[in-house]
C-alpha positions in Angstrom: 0.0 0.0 0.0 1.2 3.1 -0.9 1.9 5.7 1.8 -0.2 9.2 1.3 1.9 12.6 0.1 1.1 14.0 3.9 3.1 11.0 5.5 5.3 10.7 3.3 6.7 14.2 4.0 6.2 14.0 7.9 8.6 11.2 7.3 11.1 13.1 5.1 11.2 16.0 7.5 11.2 13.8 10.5 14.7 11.4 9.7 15.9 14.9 8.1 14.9 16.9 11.1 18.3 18.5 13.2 16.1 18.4 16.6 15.0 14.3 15.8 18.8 13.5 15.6 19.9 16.4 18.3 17.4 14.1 20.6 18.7 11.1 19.5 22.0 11.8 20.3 21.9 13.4 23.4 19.4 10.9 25.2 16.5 12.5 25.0 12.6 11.1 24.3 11.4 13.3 21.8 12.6 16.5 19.5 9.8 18.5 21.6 12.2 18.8 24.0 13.6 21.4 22.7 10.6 23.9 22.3 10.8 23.6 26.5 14.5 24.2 26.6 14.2 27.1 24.3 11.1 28.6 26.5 13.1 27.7 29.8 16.1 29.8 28.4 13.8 32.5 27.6 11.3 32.6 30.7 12.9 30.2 33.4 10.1 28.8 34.3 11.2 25.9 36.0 13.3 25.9 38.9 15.3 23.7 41.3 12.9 22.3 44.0 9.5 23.5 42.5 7.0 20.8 41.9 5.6 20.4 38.4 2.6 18.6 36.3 3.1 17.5 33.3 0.0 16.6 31.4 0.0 14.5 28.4 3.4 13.5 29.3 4.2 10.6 26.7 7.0 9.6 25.5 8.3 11.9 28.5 10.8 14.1 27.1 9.2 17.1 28.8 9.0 15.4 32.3 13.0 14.4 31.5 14.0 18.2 31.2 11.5 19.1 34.4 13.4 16.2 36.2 17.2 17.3 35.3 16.1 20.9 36.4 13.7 20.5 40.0 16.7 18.0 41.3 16.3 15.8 44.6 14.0 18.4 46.1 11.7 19.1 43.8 9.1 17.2 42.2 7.7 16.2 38.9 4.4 14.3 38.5 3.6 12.8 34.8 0.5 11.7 33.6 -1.2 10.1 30.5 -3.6 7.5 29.2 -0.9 6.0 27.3 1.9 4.3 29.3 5.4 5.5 29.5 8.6 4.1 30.7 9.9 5.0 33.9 12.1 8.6 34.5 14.5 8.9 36.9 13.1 11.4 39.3 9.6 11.7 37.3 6.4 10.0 39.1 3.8 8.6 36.6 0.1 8.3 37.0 -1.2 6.8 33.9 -5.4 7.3 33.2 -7.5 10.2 31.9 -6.9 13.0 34.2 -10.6 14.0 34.2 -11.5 10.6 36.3 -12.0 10.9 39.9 -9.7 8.6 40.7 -6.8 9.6 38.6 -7.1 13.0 39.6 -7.0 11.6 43.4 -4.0 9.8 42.6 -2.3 12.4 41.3 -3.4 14.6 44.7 -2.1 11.7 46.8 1.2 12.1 45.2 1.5 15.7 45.7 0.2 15.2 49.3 0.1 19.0 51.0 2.2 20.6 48.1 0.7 22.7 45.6 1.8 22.7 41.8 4.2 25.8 41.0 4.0 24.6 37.5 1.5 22.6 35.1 3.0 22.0 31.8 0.9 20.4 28.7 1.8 19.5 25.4 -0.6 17.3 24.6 -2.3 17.0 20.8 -5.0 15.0 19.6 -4.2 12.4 16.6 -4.1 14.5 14.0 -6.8 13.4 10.9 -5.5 16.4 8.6 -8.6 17.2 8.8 -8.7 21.0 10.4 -12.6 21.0 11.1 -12.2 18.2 12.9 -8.6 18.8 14.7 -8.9 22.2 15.9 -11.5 21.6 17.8 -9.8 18.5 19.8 -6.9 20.6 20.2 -8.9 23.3 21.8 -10.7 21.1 24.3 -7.2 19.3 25.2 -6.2 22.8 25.7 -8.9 23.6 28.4 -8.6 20.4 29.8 -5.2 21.2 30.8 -6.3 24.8 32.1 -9.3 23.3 34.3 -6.9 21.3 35.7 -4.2 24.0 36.5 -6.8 26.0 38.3 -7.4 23.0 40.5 -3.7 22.2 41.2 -1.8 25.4 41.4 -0.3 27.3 43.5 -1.3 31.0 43.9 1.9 32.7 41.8 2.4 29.6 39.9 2.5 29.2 36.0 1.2 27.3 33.4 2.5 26.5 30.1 0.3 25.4 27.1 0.2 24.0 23.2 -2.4 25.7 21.3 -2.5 25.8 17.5 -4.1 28.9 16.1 -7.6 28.9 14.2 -11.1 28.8 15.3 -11.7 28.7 19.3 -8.1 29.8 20.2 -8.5 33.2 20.9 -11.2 32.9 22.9 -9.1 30.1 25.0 -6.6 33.0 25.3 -9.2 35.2 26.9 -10.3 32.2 29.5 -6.7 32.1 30.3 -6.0 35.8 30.7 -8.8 35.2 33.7 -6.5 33.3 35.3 -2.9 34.7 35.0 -1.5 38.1 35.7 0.6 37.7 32.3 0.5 35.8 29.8 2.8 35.8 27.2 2.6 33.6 23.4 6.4 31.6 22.2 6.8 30.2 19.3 9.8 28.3 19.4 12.5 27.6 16.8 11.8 23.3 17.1 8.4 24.4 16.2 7.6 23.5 12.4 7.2 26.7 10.5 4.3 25.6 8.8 2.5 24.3 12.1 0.1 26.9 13.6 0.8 25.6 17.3 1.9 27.8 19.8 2.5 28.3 23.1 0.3 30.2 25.7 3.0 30.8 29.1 0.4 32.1 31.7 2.3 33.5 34.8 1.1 34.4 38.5 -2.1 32.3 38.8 -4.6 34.0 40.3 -7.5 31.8 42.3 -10.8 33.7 41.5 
């Protein structure tokens, strides 16, 4: 069976990519690694000892950078419905975040902490089809903020994907509720042709 035009260039660009073999050789889960160390260079948003969330977490390359930079004393929670192999450092709570009991879990692990930071870069499988994806992506997106306004700490921040189009402005003015700033990166590991951004929201605000 022949493969379609659309994955045939997603896999040109990915074993051509610099960040695919940058990851590969320096031990690393996935090339999105690099869109958090770029914004982590820019905004510091994560710190030694803070505790961090990390939504969508699979294959883990975000929770691996959160993990390097909290150290010993801080602490990094990671959760998805798909498994993921064990981090270092990183504890894993695998289920749908929305469910009671995951949600517990993931309170029972942070025990009288609050989150300082909730980081998501979760996506929906992609159909290519932008009535349909856009949508998904926007509801991942809230998903993600609901549950930083549950977890955080007053102060704390909250880092999102969003690709632009139909409902994302209006998920930028939900956010703006919530955060005294909130600023958009685009970073370089970011396809140019892809629309996704990234929404940083800093000094939650409990309303």
């Amino acid at each position: 069976m022949s493969r379609s035009k659309s994955s045939s260039r997603w896999l040109h660009e990915h074993f051509n990519d610099p960040y695919v073999k940058k990851a590969q050789e320096q031990g690393y889960r996935s090339r999105a690694v690099f869109k958090l160390l770029e914004i982590q260079q820019k905004d510091r948003i994560i710190r030694q000892g803070m505790s961090v969330l990390d939504l969508g977490a699979a294959p883990g390359g975000w929770s691996q950078v959160a993990a390097d930079i909290v150290g010993d004393q801080g602490l990094v929670i990671a959760s998805d419905i798909l498994a993921m192999d064990p981090i270092p450092g990183v504890r894993f709570v695998q289920g749908d975040f929305r469910e009671e009991p995951v949600f517990n879990e993931i309170l029972a692990v942070l025990g009288e902490r609050r989150v300082d930071l909730v980081i998501s870069d979760m996506a929906p499988n992609m159909s290519g089809e932008r009535s349909v994806d856009q949508p998904r992506a926007i509801y991942l997106a809230e998903l993600a903020l609901d549950m930083a306004r549950r977890v955080l700490r007053p102060g704390g921040d909250f880092l999102v994907k969003v690709f632009q189009g139909e409902g994302s402005d209006a998920f930028r003015n939900d956010m703006k509720q919530s955060f005294r700033q909130l600023l958009v990166r685009k970073p370089d590991a970011s396809r140019a042709r892809s629309s996704e951004i990234y929404l940083l929201g800093r000094g939650f605000e409990m309303v």
